[in-house]
N, CA, C and O atoms as CSV, one atom per row, in Angstrom:
chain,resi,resn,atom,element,x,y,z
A,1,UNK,N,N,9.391,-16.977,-14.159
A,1,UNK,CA,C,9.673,-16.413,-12.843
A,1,UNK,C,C,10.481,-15.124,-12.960
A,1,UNK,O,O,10.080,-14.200,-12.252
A,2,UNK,N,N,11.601,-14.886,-13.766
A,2,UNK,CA,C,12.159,-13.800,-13.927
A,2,UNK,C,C,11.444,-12.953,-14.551
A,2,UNK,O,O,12.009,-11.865,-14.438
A,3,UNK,N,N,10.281,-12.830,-15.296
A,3,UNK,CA,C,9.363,-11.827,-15.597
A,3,UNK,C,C,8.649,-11.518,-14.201
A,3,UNK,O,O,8.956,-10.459,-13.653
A,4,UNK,N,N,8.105,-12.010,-13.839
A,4,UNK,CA,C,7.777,-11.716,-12.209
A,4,UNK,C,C,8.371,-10.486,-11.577
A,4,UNK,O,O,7.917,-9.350,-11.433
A,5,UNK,N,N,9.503,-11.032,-11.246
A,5,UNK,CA,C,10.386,-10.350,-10.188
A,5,UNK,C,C,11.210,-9.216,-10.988
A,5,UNK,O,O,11.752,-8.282,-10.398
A,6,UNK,N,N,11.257,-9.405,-12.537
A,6,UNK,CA,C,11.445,-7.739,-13.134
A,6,UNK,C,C,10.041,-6.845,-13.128
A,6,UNK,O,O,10.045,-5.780,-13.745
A,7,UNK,N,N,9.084,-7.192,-12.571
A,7,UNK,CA,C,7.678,-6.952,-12.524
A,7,UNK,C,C,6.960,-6.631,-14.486
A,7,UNK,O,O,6.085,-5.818,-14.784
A,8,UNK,N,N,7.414,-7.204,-15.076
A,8,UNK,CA,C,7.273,-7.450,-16.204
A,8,UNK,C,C,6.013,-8.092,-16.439
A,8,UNK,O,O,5.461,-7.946,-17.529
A,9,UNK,N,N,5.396,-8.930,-15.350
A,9,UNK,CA,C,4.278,-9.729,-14.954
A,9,UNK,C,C,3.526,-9.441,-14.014
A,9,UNK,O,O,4.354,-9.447,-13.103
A,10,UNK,N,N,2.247,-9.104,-13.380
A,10,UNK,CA,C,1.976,-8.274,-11.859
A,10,UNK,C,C,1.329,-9.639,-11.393
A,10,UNK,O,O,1.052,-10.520,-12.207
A,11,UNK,N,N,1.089,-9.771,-9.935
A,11,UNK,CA,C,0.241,-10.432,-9.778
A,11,UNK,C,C,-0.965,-10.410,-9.461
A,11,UNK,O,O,-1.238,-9.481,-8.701
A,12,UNK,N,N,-2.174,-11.352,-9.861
A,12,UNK,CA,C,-3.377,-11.132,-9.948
A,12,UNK,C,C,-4.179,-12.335,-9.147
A,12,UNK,O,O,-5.250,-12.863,-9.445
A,13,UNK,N,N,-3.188,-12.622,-7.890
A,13,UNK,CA,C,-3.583,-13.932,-7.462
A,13,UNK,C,C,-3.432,-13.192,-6.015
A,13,UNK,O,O,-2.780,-12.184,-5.741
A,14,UNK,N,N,-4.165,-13.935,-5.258
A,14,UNK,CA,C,-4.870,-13.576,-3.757
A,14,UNK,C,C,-2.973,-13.495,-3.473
A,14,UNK,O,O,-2.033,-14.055,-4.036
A,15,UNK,N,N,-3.084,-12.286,-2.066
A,15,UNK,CA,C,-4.439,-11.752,-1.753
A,15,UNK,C,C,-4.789,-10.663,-2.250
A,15,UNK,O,O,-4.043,-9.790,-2.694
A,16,UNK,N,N,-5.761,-10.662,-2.208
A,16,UNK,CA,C,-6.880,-9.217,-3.124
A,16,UNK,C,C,-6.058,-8.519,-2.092
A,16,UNK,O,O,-5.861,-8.741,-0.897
A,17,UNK,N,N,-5.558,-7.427,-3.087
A,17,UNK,CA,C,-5.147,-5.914,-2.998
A,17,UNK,C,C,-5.964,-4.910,-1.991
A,17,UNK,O,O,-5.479,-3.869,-1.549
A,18,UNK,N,N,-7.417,-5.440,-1.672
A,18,UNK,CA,C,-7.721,-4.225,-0.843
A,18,UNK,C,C,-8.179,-4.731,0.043
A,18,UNK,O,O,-8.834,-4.021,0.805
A,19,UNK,N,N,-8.018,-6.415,0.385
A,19,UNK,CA,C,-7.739,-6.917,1.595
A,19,UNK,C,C,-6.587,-6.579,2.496
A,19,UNK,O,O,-6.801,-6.581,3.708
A,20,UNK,N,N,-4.995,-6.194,1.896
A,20,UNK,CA,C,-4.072,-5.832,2.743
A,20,UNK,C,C,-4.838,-4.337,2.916
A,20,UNK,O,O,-5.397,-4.088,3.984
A,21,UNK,N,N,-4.837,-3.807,2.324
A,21,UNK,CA,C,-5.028,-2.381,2.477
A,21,UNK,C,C,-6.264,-2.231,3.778
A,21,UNK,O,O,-6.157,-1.381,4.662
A,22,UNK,N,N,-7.161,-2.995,3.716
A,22,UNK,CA,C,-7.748,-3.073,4.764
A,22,UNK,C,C,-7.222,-3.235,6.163
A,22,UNK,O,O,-7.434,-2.309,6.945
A,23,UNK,N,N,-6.753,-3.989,6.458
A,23,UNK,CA,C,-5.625,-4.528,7.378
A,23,UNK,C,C,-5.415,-3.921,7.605
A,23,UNK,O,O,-5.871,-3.445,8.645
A,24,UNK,N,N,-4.260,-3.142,6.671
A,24,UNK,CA,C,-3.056,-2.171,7.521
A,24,UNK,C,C,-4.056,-0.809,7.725
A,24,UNK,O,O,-3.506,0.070,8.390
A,25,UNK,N,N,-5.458,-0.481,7.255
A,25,UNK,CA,C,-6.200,0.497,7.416
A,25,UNK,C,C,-6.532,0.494,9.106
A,25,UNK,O,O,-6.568,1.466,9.860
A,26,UNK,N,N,-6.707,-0.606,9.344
A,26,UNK,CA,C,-7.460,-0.963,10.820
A,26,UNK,C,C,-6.480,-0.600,11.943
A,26,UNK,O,O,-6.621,0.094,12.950
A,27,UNK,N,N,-5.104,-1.514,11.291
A,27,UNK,CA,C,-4.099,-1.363,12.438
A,27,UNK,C,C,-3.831,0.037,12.817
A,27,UNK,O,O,-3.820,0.375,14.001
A,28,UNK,N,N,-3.475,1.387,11.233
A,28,UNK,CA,C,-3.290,2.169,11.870
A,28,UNK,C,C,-4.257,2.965,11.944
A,28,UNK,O,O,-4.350,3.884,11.130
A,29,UNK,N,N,-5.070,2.803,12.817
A,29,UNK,CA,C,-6.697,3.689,13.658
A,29,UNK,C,C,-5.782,3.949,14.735
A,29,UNK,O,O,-5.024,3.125,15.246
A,30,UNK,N,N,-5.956,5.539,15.134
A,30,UNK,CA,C,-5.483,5.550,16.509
A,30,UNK,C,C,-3.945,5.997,16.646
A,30,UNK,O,O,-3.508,6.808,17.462
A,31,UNK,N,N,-3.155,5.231,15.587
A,31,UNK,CA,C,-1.799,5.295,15.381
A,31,UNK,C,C,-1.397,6.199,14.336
A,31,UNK,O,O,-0.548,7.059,14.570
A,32,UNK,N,N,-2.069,6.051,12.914
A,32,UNK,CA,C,-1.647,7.495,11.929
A,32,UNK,C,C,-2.691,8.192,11.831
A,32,UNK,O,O,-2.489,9.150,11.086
A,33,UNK,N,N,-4.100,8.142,12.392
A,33,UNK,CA,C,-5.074,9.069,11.824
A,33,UNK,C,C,-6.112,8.592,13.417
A,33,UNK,O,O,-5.951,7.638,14.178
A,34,UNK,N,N,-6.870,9.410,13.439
A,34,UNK,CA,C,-8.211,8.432,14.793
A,34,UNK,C,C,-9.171,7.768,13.941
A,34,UNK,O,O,-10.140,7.269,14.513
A,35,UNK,N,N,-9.080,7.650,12.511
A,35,UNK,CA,C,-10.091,6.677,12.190
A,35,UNK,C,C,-10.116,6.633,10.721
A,35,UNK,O,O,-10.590,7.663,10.241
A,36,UNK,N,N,-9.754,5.766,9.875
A,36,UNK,CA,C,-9.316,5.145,8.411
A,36,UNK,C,C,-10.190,6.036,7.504
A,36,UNK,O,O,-9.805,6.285,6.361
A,37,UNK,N,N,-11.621,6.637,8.086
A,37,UNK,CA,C,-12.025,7.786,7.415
A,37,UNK,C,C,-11.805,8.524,6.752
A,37,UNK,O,O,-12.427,8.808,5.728
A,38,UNK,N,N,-10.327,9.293,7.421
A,38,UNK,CA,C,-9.517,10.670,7.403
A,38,UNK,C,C,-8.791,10.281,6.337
A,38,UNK,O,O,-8.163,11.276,5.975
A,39,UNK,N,N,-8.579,9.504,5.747
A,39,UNK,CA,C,-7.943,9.038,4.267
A,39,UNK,C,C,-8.484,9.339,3.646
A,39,UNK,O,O,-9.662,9.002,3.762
A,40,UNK,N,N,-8.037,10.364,2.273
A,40,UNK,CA,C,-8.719,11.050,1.297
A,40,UNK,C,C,-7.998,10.676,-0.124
A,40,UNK,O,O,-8.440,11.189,-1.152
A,41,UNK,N,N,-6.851,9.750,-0.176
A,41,UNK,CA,C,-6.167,9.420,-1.256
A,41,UNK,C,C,-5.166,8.346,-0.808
A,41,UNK,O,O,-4.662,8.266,0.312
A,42,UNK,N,N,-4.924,7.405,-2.017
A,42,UNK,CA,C,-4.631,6.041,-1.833
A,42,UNK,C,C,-3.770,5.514,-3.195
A,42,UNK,O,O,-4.293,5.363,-4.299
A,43,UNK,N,N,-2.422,5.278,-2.906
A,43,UNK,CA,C,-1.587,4.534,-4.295
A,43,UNK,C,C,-1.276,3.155,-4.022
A,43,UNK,O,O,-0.244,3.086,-3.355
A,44,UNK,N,N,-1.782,2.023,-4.286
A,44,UNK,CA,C,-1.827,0.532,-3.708
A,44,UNK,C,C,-1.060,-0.336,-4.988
A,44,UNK,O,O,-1.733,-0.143,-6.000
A,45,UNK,N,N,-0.141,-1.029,-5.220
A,45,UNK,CA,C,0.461,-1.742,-5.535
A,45,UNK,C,C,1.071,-3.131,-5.574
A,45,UNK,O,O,2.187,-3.156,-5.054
A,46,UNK,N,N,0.701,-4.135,-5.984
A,46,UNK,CA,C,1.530,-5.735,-5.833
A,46,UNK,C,C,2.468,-5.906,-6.768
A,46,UNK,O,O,2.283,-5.682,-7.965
A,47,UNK,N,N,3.845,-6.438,-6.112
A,47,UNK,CA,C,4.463,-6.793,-7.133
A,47,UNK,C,C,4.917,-8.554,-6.733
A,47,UNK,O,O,4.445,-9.057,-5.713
A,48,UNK,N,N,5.807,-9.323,-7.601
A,48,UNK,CA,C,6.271,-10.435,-7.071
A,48,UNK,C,C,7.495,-9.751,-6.491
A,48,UNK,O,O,8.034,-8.725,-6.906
A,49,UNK,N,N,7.914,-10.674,-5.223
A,49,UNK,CA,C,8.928,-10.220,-4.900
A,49,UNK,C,C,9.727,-11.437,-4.015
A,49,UNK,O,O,9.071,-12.408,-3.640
A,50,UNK,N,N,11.305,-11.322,-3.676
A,50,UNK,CA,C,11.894,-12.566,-2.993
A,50,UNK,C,C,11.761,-12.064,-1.962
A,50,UNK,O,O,11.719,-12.902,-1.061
A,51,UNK,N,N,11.651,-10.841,-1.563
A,51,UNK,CA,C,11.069,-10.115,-0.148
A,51,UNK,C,C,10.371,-9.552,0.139
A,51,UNK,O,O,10.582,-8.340,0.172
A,52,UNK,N,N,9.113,-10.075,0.521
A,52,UNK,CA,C,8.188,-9.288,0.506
A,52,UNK,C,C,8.013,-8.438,1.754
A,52,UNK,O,O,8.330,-8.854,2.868
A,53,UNK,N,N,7.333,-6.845,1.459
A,53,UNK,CA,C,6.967,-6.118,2.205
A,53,UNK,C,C,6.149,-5.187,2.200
A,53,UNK,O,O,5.831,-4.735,1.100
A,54,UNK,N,N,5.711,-4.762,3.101
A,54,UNK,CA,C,4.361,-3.962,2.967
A,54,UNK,C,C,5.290,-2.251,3.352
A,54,UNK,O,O,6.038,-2.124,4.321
A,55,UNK,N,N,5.032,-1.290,2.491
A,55,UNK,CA,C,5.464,-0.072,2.487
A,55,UNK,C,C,4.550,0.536,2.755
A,55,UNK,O,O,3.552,0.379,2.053
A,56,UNK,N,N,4.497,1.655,4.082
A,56,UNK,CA,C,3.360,2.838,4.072
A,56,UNK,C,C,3.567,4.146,3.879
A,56,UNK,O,O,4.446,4.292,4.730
A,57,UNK,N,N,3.441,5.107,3.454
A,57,UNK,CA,C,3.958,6.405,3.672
A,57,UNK,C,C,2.531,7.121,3.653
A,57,UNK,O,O,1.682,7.070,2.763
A,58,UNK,N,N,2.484,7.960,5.157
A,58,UNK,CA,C,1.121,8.561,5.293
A,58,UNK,C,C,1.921,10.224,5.167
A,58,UNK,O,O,3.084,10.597,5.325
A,59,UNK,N,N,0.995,10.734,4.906
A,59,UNK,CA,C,0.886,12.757,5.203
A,59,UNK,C,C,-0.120,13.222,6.013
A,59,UNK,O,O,-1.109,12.593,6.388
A,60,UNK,N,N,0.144,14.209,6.233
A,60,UNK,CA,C,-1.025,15.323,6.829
A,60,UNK,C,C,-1.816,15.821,5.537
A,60,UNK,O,O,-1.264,15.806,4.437
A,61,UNK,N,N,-2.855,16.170,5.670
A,61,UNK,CA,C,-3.694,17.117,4.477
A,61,UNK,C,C,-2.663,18.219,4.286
A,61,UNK,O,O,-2.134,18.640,5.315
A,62,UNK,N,N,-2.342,18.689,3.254
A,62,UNK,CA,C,-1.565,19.906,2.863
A,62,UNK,C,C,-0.308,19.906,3.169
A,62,UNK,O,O,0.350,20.934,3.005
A,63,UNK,N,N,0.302,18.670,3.708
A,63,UNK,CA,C,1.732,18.623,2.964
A,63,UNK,C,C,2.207,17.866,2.209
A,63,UNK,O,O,1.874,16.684,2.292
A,64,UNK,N,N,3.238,18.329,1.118
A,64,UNK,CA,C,3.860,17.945,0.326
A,64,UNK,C,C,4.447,16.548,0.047
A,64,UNK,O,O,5.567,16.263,0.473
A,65,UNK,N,N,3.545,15.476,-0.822
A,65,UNK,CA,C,3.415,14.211,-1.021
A,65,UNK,C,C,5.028,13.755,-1.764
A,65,UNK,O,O,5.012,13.396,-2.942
A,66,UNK,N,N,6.037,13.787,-1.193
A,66,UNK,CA,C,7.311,13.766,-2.238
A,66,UNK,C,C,7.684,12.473,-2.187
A,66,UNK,O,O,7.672,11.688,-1.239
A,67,UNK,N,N,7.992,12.346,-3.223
A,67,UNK,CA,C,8.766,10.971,-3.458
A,67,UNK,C,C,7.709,9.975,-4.516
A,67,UNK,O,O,8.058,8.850,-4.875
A,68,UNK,N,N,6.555,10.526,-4.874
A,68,UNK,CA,C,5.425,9.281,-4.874
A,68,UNK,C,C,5.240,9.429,-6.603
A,68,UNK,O,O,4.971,10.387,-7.329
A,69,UNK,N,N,5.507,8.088,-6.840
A,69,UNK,CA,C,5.674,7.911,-8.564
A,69,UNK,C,C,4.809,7.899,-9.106
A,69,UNK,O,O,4.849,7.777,-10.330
């Protein structure tokens, strides 16, 4: 378990990775873009965690993507 949560271990157990991504694609229609289309690049990640949460950080085309590892 402590390999886990140092992410030393990833997980590879549901849910499939581009099932959330789907999700949160749908929700924000309308809200960050008019349609999940307009997405031209994508950094998706699971880790174990004691808190889990879903992180989004969207841009506009042509500005400056900072912060992104």
């Amino acid at each position: 378990m402590r390999e886990a949560l140092e992410s030393q271990e990833l997980p590879t157990i549901k849910p499939d990775i581009d099932n959330c991504v789907k999700g949160i694609f749908d929700a924000l229609n309308k809200i960050a873009w008019n349609d999940d289309s307009q997405v031209v690049a994508l950094v998706t990640r699971k880790y174990y965690s004691d808190h889990p949460e879903i992180e989004v950080k969207v841009w506009k085309i042509g500005e400056e993507a900072q912060g992104i590892i």
